[in-house]
C-alpha positions, -999 to 999 in steps of 0.1 A, spaced: -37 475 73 -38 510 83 -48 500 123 -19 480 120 7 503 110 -9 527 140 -8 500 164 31 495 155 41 531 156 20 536 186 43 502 202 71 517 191 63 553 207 54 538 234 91 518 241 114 549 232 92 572 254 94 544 280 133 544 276 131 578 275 117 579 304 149 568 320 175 581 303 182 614 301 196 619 265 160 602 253 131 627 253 101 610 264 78 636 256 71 633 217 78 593 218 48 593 239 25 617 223 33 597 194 21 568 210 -12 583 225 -22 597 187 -17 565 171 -36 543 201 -63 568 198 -62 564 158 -60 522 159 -79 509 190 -98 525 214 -90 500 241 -54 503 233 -61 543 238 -79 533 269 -53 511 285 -26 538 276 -41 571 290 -47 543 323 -10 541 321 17 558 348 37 568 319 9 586 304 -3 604 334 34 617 346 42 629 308 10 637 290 -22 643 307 -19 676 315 -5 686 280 -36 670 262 -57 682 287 -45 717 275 -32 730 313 6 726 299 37 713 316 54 718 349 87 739 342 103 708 353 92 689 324 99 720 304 131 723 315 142 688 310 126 687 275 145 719 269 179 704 282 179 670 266 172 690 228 200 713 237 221 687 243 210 669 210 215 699 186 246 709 201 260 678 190 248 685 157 260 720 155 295 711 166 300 683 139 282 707 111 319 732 117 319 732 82 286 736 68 276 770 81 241 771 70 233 736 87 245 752 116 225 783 110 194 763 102 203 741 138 203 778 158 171 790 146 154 756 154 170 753 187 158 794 195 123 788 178 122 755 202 131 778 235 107 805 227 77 783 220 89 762 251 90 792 273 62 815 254 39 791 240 31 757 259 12 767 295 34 767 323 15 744 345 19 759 384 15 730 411 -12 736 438 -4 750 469 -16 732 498 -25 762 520 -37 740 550 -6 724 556 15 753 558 -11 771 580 -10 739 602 24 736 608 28 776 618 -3 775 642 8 743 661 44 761 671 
């Protein structure tokens, strides 16, 4: 019973971080770690198939792997929760602590975004830039 309800959750993860994916007010990020913890829980040829997947590989790998995110990702991540909680914070006009509570999320989240999580620097490819200034 309990593989089952791992297998579901991880199906489920795995459509919203798909969806996600594509649209921008959907973070595909947690959707999809979701998804790779309950795989990895349930089936270990479901894990298999997933860490196979495109989706994985553009989103995850280098997370789990423990080299962190591009600032891209961080950035968009970053964008799409600001956008989120704002909406929050704007219909909470009333309730002041709910909106307190929503500003020390959304600064705890951009801290540990920025601070926290390993920037992950892409390579420089040294030989094509050298290649290009020695053929002019």
């Amino acid at each position: 019973m309990k593989k089952v309800l791992y297998i579901a959750v991880g199906c489920l993860g795995l459509a919203l971080g798909a969806v996600g994916a594509v649209l921008p007010l959907l973070p595909a990020f947690p959707f999809l770690l979701l998804a790779a913890v309950c795989f990895g829980r349930s089936s270990q040829r479901l894990s298999d198939w997933f860490v196979g997947t495109r989706l994985y590989k553009n989103n995850l790998e280098s997370f789990r792997r423990g080299e962190g995110m591009t600032w891209r990702t961080k950035i968009r991540i970053m964008i799409v929760v600001t956008l989120t909680m704002s909406i929050g914070f704007i219909m909470m006009h009333e309730i002041m602590i709910g909106r307190i509570v929503l500003a020390c999320v959304w600064v705890m989240h951009i801290l540990i975004f920025c601070f926290k999580i390993k920037t992950l620097k892409r390579p420089w490819n040294h030989k094509i830039y050298f290649t290009e200034f020695s053929e002019k």
